[in-house]
Residue frames as qw, qx, qy, qz and C-alpha x, y, z in Angstrom:
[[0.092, -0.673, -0.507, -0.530, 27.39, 1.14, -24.61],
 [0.275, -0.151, -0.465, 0.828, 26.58, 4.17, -22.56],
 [0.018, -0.735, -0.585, -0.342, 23.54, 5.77, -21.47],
 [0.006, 0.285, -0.174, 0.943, 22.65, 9.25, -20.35],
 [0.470, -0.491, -0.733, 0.006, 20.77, 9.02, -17.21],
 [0.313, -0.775, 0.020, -0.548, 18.90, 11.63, -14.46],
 [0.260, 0.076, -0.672, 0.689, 20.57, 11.35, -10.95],
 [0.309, -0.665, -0.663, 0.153, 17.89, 11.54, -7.97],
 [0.327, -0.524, -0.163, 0.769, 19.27, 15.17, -7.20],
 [0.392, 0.804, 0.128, -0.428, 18.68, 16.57, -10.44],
 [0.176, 0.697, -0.606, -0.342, 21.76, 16.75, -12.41],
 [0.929, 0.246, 0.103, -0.258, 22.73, 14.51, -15.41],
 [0.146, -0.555, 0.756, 0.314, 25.65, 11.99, -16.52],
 [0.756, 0.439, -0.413, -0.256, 26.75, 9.55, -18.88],
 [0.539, -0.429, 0.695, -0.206, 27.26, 6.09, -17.51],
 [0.176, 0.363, -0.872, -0.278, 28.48, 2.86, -18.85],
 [0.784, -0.164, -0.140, -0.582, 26.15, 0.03, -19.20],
 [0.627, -0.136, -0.657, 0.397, 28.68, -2.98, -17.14],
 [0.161, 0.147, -0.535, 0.816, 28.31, 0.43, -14.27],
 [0.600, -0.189, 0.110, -0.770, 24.68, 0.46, -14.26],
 [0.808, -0.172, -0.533, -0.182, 24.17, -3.50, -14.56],
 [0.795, -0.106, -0.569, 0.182, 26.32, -4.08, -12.12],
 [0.292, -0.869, -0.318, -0.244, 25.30, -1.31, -9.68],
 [0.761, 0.156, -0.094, 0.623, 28.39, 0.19, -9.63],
 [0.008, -0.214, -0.180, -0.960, 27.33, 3.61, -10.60],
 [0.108, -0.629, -0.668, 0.384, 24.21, 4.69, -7.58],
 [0.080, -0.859, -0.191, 0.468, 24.78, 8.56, -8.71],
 [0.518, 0.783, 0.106, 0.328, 26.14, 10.88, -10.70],
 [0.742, -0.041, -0.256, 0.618, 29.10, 11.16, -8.15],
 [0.201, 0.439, -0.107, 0.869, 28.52, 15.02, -7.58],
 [0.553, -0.613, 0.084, -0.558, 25.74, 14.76, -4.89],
 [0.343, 0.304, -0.813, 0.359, 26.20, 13.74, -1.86],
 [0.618, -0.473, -0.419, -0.468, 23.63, 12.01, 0.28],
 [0.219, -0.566, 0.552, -0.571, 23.04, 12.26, 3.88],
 [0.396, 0.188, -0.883, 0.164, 23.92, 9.94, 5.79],
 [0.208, 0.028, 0.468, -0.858, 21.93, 11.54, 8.93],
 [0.698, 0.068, -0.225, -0.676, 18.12, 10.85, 6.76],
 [0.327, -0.015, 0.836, -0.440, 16.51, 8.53, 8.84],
 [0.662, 0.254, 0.196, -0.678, 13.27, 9.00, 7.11],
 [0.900, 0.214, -0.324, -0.201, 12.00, 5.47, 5.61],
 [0.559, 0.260, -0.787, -0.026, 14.00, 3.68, 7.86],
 [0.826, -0.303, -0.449, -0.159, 13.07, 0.79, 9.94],
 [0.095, 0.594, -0.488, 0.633, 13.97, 0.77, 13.60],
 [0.168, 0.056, 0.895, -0.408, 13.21, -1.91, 15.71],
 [0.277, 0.507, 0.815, -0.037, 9.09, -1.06, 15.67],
 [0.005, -0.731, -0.029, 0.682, 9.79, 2.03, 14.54],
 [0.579, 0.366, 0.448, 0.574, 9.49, 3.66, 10.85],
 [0.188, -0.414, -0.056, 0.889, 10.75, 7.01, 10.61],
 [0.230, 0.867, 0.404, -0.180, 8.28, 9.52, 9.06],
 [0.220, 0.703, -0.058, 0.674, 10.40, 12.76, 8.88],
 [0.477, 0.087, -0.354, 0.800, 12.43, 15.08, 10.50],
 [0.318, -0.792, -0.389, -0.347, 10.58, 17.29, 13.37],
 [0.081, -0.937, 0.149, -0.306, 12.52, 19.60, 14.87],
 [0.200, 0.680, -0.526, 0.469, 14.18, 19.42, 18.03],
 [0.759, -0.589, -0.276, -0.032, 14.68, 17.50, 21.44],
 [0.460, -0.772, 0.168, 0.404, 16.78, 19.77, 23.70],
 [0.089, 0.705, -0.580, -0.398, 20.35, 19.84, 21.38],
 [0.367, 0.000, 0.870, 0.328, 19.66, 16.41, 19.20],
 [0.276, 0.049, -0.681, -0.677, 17.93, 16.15, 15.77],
 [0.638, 0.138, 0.624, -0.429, 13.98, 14.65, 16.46],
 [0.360, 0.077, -0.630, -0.683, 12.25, 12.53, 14.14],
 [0.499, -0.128, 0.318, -0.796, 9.23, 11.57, 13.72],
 [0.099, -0.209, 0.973, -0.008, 8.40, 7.83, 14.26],
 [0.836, -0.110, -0.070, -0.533, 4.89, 5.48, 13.37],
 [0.035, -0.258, 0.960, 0.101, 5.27, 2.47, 14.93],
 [0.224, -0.083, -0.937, -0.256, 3.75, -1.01, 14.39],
 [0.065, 0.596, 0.738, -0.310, 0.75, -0.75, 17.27],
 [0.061, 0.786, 0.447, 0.422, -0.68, 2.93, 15.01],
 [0.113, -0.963, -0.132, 0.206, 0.38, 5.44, 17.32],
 [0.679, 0.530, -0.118, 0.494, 3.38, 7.74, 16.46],
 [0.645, -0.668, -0.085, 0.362, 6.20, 9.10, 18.53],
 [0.323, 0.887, -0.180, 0.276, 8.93, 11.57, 18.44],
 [0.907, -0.316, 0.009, 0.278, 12.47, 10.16, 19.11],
 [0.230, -0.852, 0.394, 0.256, 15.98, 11.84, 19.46],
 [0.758, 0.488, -0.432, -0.015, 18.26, 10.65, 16.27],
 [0.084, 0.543, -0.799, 0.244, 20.83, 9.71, 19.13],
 [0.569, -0.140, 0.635, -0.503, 18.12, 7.39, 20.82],
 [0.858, 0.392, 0.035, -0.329, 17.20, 5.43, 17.29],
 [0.633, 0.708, -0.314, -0.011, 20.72, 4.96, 16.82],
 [0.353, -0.623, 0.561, -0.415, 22.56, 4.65, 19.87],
 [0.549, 0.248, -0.774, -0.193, 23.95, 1.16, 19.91],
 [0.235, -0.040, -0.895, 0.376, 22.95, 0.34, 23.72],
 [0.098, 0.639, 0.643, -0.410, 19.03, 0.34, 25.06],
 [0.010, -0.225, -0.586, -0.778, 17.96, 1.83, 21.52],
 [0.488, 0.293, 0.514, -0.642, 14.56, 3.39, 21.59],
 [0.109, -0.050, -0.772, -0.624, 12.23, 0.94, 18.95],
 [0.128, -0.562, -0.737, -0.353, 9.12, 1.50, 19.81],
 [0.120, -0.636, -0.243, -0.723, 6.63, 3.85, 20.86],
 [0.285, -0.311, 0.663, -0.618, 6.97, 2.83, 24.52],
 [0.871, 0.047, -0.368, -0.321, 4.38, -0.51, 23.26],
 [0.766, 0.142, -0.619, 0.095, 7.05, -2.61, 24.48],
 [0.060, -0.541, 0.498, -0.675, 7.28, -1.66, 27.49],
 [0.335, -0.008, 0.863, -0.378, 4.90, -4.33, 29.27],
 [0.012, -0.119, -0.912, -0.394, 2.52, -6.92, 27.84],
 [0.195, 0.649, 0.734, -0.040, -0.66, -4.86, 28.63],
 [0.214, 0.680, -0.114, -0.692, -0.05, -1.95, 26.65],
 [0.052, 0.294, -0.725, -0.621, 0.59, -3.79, 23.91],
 [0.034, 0.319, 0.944, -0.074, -2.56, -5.75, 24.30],
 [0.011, 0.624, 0.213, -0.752, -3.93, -2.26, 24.89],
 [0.129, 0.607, -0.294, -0.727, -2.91, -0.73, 21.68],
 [0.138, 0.251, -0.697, -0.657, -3.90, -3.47, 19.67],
 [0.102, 0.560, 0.818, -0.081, -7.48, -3.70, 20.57],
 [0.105, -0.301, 0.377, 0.870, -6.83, -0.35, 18.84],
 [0.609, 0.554, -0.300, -0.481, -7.61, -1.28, 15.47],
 [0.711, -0.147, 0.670, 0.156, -5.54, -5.20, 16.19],
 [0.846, 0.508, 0.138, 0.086, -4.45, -4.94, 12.25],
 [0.150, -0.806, 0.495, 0.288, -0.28, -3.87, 12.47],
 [0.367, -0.230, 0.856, 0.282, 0.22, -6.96, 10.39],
 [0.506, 0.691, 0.411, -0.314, -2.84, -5.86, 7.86],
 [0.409, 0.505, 0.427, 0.629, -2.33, -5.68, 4.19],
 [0.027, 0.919, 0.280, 0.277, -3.49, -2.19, 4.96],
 [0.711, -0.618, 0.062, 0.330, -0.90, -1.50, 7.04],
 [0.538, -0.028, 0.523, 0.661, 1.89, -2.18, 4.54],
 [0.267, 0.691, 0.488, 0.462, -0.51, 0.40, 2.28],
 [0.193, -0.970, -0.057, -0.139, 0.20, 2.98, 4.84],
 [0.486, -0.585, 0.393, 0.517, 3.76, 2.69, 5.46],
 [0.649, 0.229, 0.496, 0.529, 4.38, 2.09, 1.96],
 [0.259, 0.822, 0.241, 0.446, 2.80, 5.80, 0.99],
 [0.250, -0.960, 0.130, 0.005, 4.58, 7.60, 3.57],
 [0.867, 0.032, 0.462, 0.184, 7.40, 5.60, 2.17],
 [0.507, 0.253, 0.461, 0.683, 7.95, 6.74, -1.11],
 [0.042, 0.933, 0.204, 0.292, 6.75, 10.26, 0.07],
 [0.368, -0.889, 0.262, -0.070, 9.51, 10.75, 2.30],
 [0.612, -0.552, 0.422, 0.378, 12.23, 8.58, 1.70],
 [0.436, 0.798, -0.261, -0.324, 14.61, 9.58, -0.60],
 [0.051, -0.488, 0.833, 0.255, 16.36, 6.10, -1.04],
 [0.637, 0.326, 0.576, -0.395, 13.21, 4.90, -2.21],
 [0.288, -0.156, 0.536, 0.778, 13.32, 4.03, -5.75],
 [0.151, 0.643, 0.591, 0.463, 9.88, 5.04, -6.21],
 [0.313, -0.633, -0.441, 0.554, 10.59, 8.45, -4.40],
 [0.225, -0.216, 0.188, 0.931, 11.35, 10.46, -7.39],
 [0.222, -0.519, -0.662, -0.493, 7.47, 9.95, -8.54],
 [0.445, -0.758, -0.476, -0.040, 6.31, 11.05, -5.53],
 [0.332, -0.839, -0.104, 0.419, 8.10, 13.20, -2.74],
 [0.519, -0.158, 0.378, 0.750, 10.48, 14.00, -5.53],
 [0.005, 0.470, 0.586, 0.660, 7.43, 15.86, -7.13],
 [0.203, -0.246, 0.255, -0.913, 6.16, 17.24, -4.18],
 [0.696, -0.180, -0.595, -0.360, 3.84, 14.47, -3.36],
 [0.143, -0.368, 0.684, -0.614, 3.06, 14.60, 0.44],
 [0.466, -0.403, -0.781, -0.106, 0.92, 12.81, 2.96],
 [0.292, -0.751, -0.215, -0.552, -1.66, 14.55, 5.16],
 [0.015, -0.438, 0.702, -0.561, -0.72, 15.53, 8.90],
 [0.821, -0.202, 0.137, -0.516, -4.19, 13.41, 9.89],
 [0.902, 0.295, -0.311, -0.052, -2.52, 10.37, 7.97],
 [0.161, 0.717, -0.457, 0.501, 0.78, 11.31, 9.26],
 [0.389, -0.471, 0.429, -0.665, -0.31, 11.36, 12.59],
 [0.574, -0.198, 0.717, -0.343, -1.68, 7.41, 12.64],
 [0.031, 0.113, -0.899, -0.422, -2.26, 4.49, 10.98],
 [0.047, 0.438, 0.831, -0.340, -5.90, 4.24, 12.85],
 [0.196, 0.601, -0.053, -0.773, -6.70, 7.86, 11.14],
 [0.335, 0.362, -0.590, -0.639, -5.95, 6.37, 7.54],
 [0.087, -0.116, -0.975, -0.166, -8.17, 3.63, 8.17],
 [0.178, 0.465, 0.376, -0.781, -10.96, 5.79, 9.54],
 [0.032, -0.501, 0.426, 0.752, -10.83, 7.12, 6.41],
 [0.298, 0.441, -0.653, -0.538, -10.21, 4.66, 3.87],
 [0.863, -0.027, 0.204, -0.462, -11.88, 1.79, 5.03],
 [0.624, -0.164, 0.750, 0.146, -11.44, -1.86, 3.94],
 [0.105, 0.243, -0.616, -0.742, -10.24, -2.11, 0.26],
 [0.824, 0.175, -0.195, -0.502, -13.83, -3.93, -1.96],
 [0.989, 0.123, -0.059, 0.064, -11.47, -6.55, -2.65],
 [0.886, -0.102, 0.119, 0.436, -7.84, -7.89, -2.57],
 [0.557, 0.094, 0.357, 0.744, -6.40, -6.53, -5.63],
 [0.094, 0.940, 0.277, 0.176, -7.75, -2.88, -5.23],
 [0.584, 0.068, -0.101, 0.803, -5.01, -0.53, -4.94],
 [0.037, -0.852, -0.233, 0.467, -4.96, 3.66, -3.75],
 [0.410, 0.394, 0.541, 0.619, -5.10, 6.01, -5.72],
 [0.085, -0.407, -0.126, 0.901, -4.63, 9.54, -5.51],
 [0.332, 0.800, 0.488, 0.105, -7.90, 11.59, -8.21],
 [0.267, 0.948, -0.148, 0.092, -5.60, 14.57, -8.76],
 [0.917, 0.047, -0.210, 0.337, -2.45, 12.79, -9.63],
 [0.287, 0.548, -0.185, 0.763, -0.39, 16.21, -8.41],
 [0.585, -0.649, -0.072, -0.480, -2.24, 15.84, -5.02],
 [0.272, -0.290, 0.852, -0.339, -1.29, 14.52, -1.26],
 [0.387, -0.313, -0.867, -0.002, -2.53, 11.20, -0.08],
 [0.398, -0.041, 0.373, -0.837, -5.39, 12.67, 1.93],
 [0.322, 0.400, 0.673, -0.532, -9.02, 11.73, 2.80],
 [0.478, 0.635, 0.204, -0.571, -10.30, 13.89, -0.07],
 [0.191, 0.692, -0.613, -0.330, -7.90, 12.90, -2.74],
 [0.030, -0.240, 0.970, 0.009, -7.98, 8.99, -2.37],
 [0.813, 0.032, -0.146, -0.563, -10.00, 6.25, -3.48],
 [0.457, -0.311, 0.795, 0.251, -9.54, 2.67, -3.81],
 [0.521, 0.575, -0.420, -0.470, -9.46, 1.88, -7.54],
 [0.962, 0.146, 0.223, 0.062, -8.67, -1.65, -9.61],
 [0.301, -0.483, 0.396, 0.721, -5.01, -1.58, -10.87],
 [0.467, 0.584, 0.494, 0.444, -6.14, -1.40, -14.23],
 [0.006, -0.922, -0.266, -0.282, -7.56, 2.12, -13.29],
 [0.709, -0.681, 0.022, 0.183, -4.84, 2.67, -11.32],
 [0.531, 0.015, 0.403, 0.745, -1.78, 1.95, -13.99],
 [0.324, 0.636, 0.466, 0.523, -4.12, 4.68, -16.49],
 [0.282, -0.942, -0.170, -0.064, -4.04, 7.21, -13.93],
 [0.767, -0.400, 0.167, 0.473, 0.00, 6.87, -13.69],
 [0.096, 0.794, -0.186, -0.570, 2.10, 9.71, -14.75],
 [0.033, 0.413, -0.808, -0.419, 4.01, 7.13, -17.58],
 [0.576, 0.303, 0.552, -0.522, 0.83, 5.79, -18.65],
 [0.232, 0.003, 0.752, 0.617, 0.46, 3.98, -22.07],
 [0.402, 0.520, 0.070, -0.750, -1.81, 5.59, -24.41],
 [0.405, -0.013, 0.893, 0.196, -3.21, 3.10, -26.57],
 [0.384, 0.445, -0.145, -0.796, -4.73, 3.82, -30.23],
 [0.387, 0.193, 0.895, 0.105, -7.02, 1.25, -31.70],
 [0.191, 0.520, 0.693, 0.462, -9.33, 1.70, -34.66],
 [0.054, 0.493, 0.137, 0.857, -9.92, 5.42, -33.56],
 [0.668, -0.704, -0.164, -0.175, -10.34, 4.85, -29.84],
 [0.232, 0.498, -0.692, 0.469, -7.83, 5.56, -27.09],
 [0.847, -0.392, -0.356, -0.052, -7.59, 3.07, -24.37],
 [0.210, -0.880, 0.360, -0.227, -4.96, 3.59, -21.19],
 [0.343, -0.553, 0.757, 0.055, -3.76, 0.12, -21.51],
 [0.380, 0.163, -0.842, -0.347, -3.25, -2.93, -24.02],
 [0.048, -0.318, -0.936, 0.140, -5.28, -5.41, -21.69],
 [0.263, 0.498, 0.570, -0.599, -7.99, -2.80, -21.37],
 [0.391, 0.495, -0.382, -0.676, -8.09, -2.43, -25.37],
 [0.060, 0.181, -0.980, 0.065, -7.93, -5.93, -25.43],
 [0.177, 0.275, 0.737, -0.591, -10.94, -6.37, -23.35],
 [0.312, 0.478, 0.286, -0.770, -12.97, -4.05, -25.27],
 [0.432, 0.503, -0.540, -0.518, -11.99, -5.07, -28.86],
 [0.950, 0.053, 0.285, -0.117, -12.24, -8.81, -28.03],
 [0.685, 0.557, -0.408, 0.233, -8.70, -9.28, -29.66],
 [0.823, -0.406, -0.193, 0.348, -5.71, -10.55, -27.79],
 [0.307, -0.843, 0.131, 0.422, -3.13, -8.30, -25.74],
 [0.377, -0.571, 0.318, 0.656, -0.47, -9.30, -28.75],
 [0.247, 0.786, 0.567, 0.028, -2.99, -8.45, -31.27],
 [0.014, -0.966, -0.245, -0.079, -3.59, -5.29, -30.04],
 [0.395, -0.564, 0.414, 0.596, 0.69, -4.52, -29.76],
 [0.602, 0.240, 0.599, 0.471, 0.71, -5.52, -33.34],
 [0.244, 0.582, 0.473, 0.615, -1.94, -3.39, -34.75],
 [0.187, -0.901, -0.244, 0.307, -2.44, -0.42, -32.19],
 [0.376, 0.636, -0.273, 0.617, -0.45, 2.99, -31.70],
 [0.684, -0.597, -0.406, 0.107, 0.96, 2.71, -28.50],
 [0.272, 0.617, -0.131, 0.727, 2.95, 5.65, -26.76],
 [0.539, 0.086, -0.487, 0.682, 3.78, 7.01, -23.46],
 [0.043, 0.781, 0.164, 0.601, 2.35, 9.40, -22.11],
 [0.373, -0.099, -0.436, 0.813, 4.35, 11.95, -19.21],
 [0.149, -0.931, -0.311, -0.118, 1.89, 14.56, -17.05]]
């Protein structure tokens, strides 16, 4: 069997289904990804942001590390197999680092991981959730950008656990003005591949939340709904 699949770059092919299980087949063989794209990867304490200009004649990027502040490092100095630079200069002695994490002391916060994770899949492009997001134009604000201590300003401490962000104009940056925290329920209905669920002449944005309302179980409500996709 053989299926006809989108390539991260744009262009389409027709691949075998032993080349996709068995992750043979990464591309559509005609692009060619740079090797050089740092961005989204992981560097000692370092997680590359994006590319920001120059430092004298090397390539900069820009760097958050683990203590919230963010730095700007020469691609030869992230890479460079002897005396690497991984962190923002933190490591340099045990009372800066003590320093910087009386900060905000949460680099090992669930919230944390919520802020790398969105500058993540906004900027790296070997992300596999990057074609929803920076692949759409889906940025993150220079305030955000700029620290992890900024996007907690911000956003505060989620209500609960399992609250998730969530962007109110799905076509929007992660920003200040643009972000809530939400339940995933509300969260999955607000997703571009959202299920659109028809029950007795109500739409619902997901089987458990039709469920819920109708007092019928989830495979119930598969049985007798109309359920359908739906792409913004």
């Amino acid at each position: 069997m053989r299926w006809k699949c989108m390539c991260k770059c744009g262009n389409t092919t027709v691949v075998s289904e032993h080349g996709l299980v068995s992750g043979h087949r990464k591309s559509c063989g005609k692009c060619v990804p740079d090797k050089f794209d740092l961005t989204g990867q992981r560097f000692g304490k370092l997680i590359v942001v994006r590319e920001d200009g120059r430092i004298r004649a090397s390539r900069a990027w820009l760097c958050a590390c683990d203590c919230g502040e963010t730095t700007r490092v020469p691609q030869g100095s992230l890479t460079r197999k002897v005396s690497p630079t991984h962190s923002c200069g933190c490591l340099l002695s045990p009372e800066e680092v003590s320093k910087r994490n009386t900060k905000h002391g949460m680099s090992r916060h669930p919230l944390y991981r919520t802020w790398s994770g969105i500058i993540t899949r906004c900027y790296n492009k070997n992300d596999p959730s990057y074609v929803d997001y920076g692949g759409r134009g889906v940025e993150v604000c220079d305030r955000w950008l700029e620290s992890f201590e900024n996007f907690y300003r911000d956003m505060g401490e989620k209500p609960s656990a399992e609250y998730q962000i969530d962007r109110m104009d799905n076509d929007g940056p992660y920003s200040p003005e643009n972000c809530h925290w939400v339940e995933p329920r509300v969260n999955q209905q607000n997703k571009r591949n959202s299920l659109v669920v028809t029950l007795k002449g109500e739409t619902f944005g997901s089987v458990l939340h039709a469920a819920e309302v109708c007092s019928m179980s989830a495979s119930r409500v598969m049985r007798e709904a109309v359920v359908e996709k739906r792409y913004l």
